[in-house]
N, C-alpha and C positions, 0 to 999 in steps of 0.2 A: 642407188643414188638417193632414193627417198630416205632408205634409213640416216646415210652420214648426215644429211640435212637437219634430220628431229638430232643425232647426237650433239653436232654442233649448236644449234640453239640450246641445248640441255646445258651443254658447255656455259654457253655466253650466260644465260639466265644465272648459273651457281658462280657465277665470278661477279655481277652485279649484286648479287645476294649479301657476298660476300666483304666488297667495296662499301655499302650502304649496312651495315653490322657494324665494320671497321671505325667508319666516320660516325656513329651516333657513341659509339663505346668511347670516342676521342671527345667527341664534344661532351658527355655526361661530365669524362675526368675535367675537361677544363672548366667546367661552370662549379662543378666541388672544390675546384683548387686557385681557383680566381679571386679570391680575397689575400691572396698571398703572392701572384703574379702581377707584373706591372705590365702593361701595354707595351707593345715591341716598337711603336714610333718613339718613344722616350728616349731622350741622349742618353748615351751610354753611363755620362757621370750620374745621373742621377738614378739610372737601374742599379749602379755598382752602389750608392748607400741606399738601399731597399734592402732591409732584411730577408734573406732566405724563408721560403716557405716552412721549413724547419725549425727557422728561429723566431717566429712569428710565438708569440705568447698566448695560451688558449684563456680565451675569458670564458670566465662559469657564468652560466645564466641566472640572473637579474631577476628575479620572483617578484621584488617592490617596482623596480622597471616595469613588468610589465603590470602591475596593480594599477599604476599611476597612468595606464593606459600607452606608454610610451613606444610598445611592440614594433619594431618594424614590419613593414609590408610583408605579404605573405609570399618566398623567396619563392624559384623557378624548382628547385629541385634538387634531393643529392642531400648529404651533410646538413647545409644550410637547412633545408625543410624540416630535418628531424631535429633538429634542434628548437627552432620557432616552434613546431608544434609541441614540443617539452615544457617549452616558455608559457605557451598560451595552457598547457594544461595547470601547469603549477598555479595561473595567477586566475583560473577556473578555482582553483582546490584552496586558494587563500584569499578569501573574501572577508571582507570585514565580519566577525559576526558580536553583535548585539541583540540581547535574547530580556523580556521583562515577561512576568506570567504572576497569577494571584490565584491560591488556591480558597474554595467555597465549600462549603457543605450541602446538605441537602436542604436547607433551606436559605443559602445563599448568604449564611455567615460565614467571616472570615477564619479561616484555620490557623493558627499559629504553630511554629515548631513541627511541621512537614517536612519529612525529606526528600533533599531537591538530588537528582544524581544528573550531570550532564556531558553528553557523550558525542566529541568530532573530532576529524582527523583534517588533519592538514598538507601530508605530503611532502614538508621540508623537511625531516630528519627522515620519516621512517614512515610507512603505512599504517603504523596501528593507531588504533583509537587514543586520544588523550582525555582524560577527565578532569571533572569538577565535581565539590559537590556545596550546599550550603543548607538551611534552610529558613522556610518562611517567618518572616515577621508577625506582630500582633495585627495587622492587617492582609494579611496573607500573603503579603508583596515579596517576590523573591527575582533576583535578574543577573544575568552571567554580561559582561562585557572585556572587550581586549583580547580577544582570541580571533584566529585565520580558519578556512574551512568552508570546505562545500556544504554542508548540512551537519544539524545541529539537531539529536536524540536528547528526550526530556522524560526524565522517571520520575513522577510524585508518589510517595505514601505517606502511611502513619499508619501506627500500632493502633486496633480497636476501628478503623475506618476498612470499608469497601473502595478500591479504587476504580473509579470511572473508565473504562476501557482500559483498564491493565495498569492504568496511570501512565500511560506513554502517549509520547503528539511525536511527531520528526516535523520538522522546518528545511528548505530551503532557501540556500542564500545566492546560490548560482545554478546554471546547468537544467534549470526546471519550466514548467509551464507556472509555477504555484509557489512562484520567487514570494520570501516572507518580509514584510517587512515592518522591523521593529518600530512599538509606540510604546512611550512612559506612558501616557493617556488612555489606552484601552489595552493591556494588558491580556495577555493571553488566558482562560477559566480553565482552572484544574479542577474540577468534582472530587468530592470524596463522601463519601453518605456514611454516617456514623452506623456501629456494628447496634442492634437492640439484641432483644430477649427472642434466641432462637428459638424452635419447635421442632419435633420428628415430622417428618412429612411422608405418604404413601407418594412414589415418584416411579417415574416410565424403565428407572434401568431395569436392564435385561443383560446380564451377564457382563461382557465389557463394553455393552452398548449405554449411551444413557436415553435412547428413544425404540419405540417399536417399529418397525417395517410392516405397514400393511397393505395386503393385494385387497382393492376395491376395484370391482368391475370398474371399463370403459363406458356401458352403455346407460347407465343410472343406477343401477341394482345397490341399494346402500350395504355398507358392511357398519359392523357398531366396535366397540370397545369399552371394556368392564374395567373404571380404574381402579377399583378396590383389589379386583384380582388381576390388574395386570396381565389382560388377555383378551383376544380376538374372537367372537363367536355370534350368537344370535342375541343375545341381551346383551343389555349394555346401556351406560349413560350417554356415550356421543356416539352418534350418527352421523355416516359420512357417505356421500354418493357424488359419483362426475359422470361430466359425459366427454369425451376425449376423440375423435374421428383420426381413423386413419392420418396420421401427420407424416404431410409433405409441403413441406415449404408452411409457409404459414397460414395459419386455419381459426377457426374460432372454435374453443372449450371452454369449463365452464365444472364451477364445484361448489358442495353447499355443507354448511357443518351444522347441526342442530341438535338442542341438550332439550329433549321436549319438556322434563320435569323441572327447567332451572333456563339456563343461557349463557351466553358468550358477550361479552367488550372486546371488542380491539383496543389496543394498545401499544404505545411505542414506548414503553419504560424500559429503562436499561436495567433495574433492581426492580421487580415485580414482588413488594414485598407485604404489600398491603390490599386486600382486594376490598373492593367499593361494595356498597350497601346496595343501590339501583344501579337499574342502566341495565341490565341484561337482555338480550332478546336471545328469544327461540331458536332461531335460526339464521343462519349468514348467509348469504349466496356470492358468488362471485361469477361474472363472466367476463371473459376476455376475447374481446370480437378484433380481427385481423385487419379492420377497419378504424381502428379505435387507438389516439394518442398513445395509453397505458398498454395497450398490448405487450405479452409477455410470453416467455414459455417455459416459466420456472416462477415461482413465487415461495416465500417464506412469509406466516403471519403468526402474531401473538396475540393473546387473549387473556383476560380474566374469567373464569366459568363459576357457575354455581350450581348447585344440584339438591336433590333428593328432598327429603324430608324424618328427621331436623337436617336443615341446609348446611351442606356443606361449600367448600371455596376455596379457589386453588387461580395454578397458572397454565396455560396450554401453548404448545407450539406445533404448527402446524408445517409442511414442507411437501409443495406438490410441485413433478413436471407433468410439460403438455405430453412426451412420449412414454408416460413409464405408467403401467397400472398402478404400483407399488408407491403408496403415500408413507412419510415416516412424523410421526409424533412422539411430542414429547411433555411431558407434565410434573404438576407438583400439585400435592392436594395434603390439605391440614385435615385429617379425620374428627377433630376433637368438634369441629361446626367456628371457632375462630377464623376472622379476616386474617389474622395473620401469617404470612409465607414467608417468613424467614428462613433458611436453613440455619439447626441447631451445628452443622460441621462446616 
């Protein structure tokens, strides 16, 4: 008795299952197909001149519709939805874009005759990139206008010039936290630092590396570094020691660099090409308490150094985490006793 009882509800349960499947599979089709049905209260004369769902005309979607903002509501579901959502992508991906930039040197004269390259896609014909290119005027003024697109890729160079980060910026016009937006009046700065009069330099490569890997105890114990010979041992001009504890979760550590015969600058130059005459100090320290706004657990630093006697002068990069013994450094040093760090390549 008890069994027919579970079979019959097992019954009834998979035929409700089955009813409520039925009817949402029916209602999907009518809400996809409802721009082409007419309401079933409608006199018959006027359903009979209603175009067939078949003969209904497919409109292609509107890209300036919807620039112009004009998108309709955002539909229930089905056909309609993928479509709207096509609509709003396109008129994402064709945004006005208007671009002005002024390229400078390193001393903030204008460059002239720069090449400009400038790279977006639009998404009406095709997905590839479309280009441009021009370049700068005797004011350094260059600027792309009348093109559609999500974002806007900017190449600066010239022959005999370093360019500042690659000479590349990107821009957004849509889709971003970091929307750009175009001014005649402050123009976007392209860098470019004129090439001077190279030098060989003694530098940190090491095979395909261009820096050294060095294991420095955790508990102070310093390790040094010989940059004439390019190697790890007990002499050496710089001197490096940390203190690093057990890391879990976040802790306070702490590192120190010191060139006893010479010194270290900090520095944020992008071309480190000229080392300064003063300013060096013996030693740097750094600590970074868990307590402390800056706190961190990776740090990269740059430097100017000097050393020995006759002085020499170079550049130094430094690259420490809070879990790793292993510090990695990297240099460039003019042996001749010259400021100048240019590379001759």
């Amino acid at each position: 008795m008890r069994k027919s009882i579970w079979i019959t509800c097992a019954v009834i349960l998979a035929i409700c299952a089955w009813l409520l499947l039925h009817r949402s599979t029916k209602q999907e089709k009518n809400v996809s197909s409802s721009a082409g049905v007419m309401p079933t209260n409608q006199p018959s004369a006027e359903v009979a001149n209603q175009p067939k769902p078949s003969e209904a005309p497919a409109k292609p979607p509107n890209p300036q519709a919807s620039i112009a903002g004009t998108v309709s509501p955002r539909p229930a579901g089905g056909i309609e939805l993928s479509n709207w959502l096509f609509r709003q992508m396109q008129a994402d991906w064709q945004k006005p874009i208007e671009f002005y930039g002024r390229v400078l040197d390193e001393n903030t004269n204008p460059v002239a005759g720069a090449g400009i390259r400038f790279q977006w896609a639009d998404m009406t014909e095709n997905v590839a990139a479309n280009t441009s290119t021009t370049e700068s005027d005797t004011e350094g003024l260059f600027s792309l206008h009348g093109k559609l697109g999500r974002s806007l890729e900017v190449y600066v160079g010239k022959e005999g010039y370093y360019a500042s980060h690659g000479g590349y910026k990107g821009f957004l016009y849509s889709l971003g936290n970091d929307i750009y937006s175009p001014d005649p009046q402050n123009p976007v700065i392209f860098l470019l630092h004129k090439k001077g009069q190279g030098v060989k330099l003694i530098t940190s490569d090491n095979g395909t590396r261009s820096d050294l890997a060095i294991r420095v105890p955790k508990d102070g114990t310093p390790g040094r570094v010989d940059f004439p010979q390019n190697q790890i041992g007990a002499t050496g001009q710089l001197e490096i020691s940390q203190n690093k504890p057990p890391w879990q979760g976040a802790t306070n550590w702490s590192f120190s660099l010191s060139i006893p015969d010479g010194g270290l600058i900090e520095n944020q130059d992008e071309f480190q090409f000229q080392a300064p005459d003063t300013g060096y100090q013996p030693k740097i320290e750094y600590n970074f308490a868990k307590s402390e706004p800056d706190w961190t657990t990776h740090v990269t630093k740059q430097f100017y150094i000097a050393f020995g006697q006759p002085r020499k002068y170079g550049w130094l990069r430094f690259e420490s985490d809070i879990s790793q013994e292993t510090v990695f450094v990297t240099y460039a040093i003019n042996p001749t006793g010259s400021q100048n760090l240019e590379p001759s390549n």
